[in-house]
Each structure stands twice: as structure tokens, then as C-alpha cells.
N, C-alpha and C positions, 0 to 999 in steps of 0.2 A: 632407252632408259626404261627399265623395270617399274612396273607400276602395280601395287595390289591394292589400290582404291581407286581416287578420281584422277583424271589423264592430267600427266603435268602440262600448266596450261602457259601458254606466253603470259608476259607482263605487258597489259596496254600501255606501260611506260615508256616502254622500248618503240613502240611504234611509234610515238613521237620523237623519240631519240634519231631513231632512222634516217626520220623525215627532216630531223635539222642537219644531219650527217650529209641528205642525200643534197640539201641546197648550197650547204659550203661548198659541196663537189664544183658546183655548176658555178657558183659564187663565191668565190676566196671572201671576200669582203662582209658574207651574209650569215650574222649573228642570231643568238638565243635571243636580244633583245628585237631586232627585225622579222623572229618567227612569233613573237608574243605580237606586235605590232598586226600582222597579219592574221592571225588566230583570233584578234580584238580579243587579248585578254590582257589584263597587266605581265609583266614581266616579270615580278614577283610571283605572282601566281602561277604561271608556267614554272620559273624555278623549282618551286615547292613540289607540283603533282610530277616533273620529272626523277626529281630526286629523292619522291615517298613521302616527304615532310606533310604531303596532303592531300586527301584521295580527291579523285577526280569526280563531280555529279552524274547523276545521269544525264540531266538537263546540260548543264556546260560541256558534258561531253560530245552529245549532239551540236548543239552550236559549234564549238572547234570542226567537227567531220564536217560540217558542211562549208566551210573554208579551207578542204582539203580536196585535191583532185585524185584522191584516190578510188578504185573503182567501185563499184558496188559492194561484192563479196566483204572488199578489206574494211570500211567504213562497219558494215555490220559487224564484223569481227570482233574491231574496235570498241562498238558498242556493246555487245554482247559480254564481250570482257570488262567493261567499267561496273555494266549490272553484276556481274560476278561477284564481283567485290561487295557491294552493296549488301548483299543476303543474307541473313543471321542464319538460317536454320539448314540442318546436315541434307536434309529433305530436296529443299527449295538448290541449294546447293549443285547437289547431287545431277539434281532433272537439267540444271543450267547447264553443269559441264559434260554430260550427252550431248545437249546440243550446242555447245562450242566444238567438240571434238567432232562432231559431224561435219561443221564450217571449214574446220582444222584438214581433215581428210582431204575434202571435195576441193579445197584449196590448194594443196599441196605446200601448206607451211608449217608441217612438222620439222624440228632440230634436223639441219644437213639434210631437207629435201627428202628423206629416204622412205621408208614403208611405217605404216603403224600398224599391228595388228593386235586384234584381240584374239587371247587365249580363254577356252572352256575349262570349265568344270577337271575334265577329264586331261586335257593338257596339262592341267596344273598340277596336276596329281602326279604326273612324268619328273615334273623339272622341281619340283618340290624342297630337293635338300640345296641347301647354302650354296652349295659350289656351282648351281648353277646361274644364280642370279652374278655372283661372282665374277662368273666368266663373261656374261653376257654385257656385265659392265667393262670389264678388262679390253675387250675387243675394242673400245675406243681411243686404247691406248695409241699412239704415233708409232710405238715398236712391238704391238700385239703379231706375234711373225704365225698364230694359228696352229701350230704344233702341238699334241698334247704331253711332250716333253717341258716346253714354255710355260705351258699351264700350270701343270705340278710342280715348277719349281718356283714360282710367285703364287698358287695357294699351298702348296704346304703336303698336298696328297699326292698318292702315286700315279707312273706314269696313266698305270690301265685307267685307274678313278678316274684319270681329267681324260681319256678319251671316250671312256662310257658317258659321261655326263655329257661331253661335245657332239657324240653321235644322236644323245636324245634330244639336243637340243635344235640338230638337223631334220629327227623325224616330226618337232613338233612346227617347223617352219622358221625358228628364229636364226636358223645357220645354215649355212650350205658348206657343201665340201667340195671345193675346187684344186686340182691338181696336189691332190693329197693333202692343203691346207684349207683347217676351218674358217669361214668369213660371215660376219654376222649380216643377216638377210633382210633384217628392219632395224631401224634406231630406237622405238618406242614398242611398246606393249602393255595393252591395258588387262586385267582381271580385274573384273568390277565387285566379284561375290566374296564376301567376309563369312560368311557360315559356313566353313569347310573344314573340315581335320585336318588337310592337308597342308591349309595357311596356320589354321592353328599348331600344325607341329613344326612349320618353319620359325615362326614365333619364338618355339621350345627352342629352336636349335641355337637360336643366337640370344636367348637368354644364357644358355648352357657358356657360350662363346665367348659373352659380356662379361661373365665370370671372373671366366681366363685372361682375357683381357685386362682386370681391375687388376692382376699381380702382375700379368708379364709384363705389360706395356709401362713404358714410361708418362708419368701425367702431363710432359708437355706436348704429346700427340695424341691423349684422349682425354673426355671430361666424362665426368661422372658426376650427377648431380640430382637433389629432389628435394621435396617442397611435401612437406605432412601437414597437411589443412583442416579448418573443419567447414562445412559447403554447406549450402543452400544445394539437395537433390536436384533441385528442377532445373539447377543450371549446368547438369553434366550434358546434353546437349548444345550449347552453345560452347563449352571446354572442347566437345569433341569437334566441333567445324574450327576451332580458333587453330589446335593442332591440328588438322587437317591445311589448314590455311598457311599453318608456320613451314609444315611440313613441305610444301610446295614450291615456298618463295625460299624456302632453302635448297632445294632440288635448283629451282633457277639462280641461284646465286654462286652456288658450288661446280654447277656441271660445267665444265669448258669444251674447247678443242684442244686443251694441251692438259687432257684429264693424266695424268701418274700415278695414282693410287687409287684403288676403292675403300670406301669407309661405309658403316652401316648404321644410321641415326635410328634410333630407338624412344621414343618417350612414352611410358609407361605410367598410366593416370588409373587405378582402381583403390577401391572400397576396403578398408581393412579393419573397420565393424562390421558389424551383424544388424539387424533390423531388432530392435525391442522387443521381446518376447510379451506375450500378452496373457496375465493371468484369464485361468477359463471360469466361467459363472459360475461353477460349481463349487472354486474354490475360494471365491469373495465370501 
């Protein structure tokens, strides 16, 4: 999964999910209400933080992991990720999910076990136009067969384009080329920097795209939608971690193992005043 901010991060949700999934295994007879029972927490309350209706504390989080025999690493994880949530600011944020994505690594529970890597500056400057991120999603396909004849005929460009794009995609390490077919090398990759022309003109490309999209596509396979506000300034930091936030728990909501299609969310939140201009003394 392509990423140009913070690394998409599991849901602490799921790890309790797991953990009632993994006790039915061992125990047909052993329910949601017998794991709230064991957790000492109500049943309702388990309900609720399983299925979002209610975020987990830091404090109850710890209580629950210490009625779990899970190892070290994962318990922090755990925790690490209900703090996650917790954080208002893009800042505080930001630092937290470094170091989950370090835990994440060293554990080996990135999506499908596979590699995470980060891309520089300079790598990203490579892979930059649309059809790479594209591609790089596409390869998760069940019938992605690696070809860059396959490629150009599900995005739209020619044959060469989708092998030039797949060859830079091998030099910067996200694919390799086996038996004359491309195969994607990691599942994740993070690029952490926003200050770059480079994300800035990918930005361009898929406004340009959105465009096109607003006439060709049919409205029941895209939305298009917006909100003209008038704001409290000081609250466009907290706007930007909330998208940040939605932006993620949509990546986890959406990504499967039986992915078919790539789609590209966009939400776009800028200023379209001007700051008050301010007569000069000279001319009061």
C-alpha cells in the first residue's frame, strides 16, 4: 500500500477481534460475552470499542492487555495504537506513528507479512506520475499476471508507458522482475515528506484526472462532494489530523485480499479568501 504521509496503521480493534476469533477456534462454545467476562469488562463495553461505537482508554486498555497472554512486543503495540488515537495534534501524531511503524517492522505485522519500505526524496521523484502508484496498487490484484501489456490495457496507456513505469518501479526496489514477469517486492511504502514538487505535481495530475472523471464516470461508482465553511483559523490543524485520520481508517476499511479495482480518494480542504488587507498609517 502506497503511502505519502503517515504509515497505514492497524486498527487496535482487530486485535481483539483476532483474539475472540483465535478462542472460538480452540472453543466452539466460547463467546463475545465469555471474552468481556475474562477482559472484566462488561459486554457491552467490549461490544461497543469492537465495533467503533467507542474508543478504547489508555487506562482500560492497559487493564484488558494484562488479561491477555500475548507477548510482549504485541501488548505494546496494542497500546501504542489506542494512544494513537487519543492525540489531537498532526505533531504529536506524526512522532507516534514513527514509532508504531518501527514496532510494526521489527514485528513483522505488516498486511500479508511482506516488506515495508521507505522511499527518499529522490526515489520519489522516479515514480512520481499516477501510473505508478496505480500499478503498484494493481499488483494486489488475484489476476495481476505482471506483463506490461496487462498493465496498459486496465490503466488506459501504452504498451511501452506501462513497461517504462514497471522498470522504474524495479530500480527503485518496489518490484522485481522474475522470468520476464513484474512482481511487487514489498506491500507497504512509506514517503514521509510533503514539501516536494514532486508530490505537489502528483497532486496536479489527479486533480487534472478528477476532472475527467466528474464527466466520464457514472455517479454511481464515484462521489464528488464539498462543504464551503466559514472557520475558526486555529482549527485547521486539528481539520488536518481528523483527515489524516479518516484518510486511514479508510485505507483499512477498503483494502482487502480480493482488491479489483483501484480507486483514488482525494479530499481537498483550502482557503479561498484572502487575509484582510490593512490600510497603511499614512493613509488613515
Amino acid at each position: 500500500m502506497g503511502y505519502l504521509g503517515p504509515v497505514n496503521l492497524p486498527d487496535y480493534r482487530n486485535f481483539l477481534k483476532e483474539e475472540l476469533v483465535a478462542r472460538q477456534k480452540r472453543n466452539r462454545s466460547y463467546s463475545a460475552r465469555a471474552m468481556a467476562r475474562d477482559l472484566k469488562v462488561s459486554p457491552a463495553y467490549l461490544s461497543q470499542v469492537v465495533s467503533g461505537s467507542r474508543a478504547l482508554s489508555e487506562d482500560r486498555a492497559f487493564q484488558i492487555s494484562t488479561q491477555l497472554s500475548w507477548p510482549k512486543w504485541k501488548k505494546t503495540l496494542f497500546l501504542r495504537l489506542v494512544r494513537y488515537g487519543t492525540l489531537k495534534t498532526p505533531e504529536l501524531r506524526s512522532a507516534a506513528a514513527d514509532e508504531i511503524s518501527g514496532l510494526l517492522l521489527r514485528a513483522g505485522t505488516f498486511k500479508h507479512r511482506a516488506g515495508f519500505k521507505r522511499i527518499n526524496h529522490d526515489e520519489f521523484k522516479i515514480v512520481s506520475d499516477w501510473v505508478h502508484l496505480a500499478i503498484f496498487e494493481m499488483a494486489s490484484y488475484k489476476d495481476f499476471d505482471g506483463t506490461p501489456k496487462w498493465v496498459a490495457d486496465r490503466l488506459g496507456v501504452s504498451v511501452a508507458d506501462a513497461k517504462a513505469a514497471l522498470m522504474r518501479l524495479v530500480a527503485i526496489e518496489l518490484f522485481r522482475l522474475e522470468e520476464g514477469k513484474f512482481k511487487r517486492s514489498s506491500d507497504n511504502f512509506r514517503m514521509t515528506s510533503t514539501s516536494s514538487e514532486a508530490i505537489r505535481g502528483f497532486h496536479r495530475q489527479h486533480l487534472r484526472k478528477a476532472e475527467k472523471a466528474l464527466d466520464a464516470q457514472d455517479p454511481s461508482i464515484r462521489d464528488f462532494s464539498g462543504t464551503t465553511m466559514a472557520i475558526e483559523f486555529k482549527k485547521i490543524p486539528r481539520a488536518k489530523a481528523l483527515i489524516r485520520r479518516f484518510n486511514t481508517e479508510m485505507n483499512q476499511l477498503m483494502s482487502t485480499a480480493d482488491a479489483d479495482a483501484v480507486y483514488h480518494l482525494a479530499v481537498q480542504l483550502y482557503r479561498i479568501d484572502s487575509e484582510p488587507k490593512t490600510e497603511s498609517p499614512d493613509r488613515l
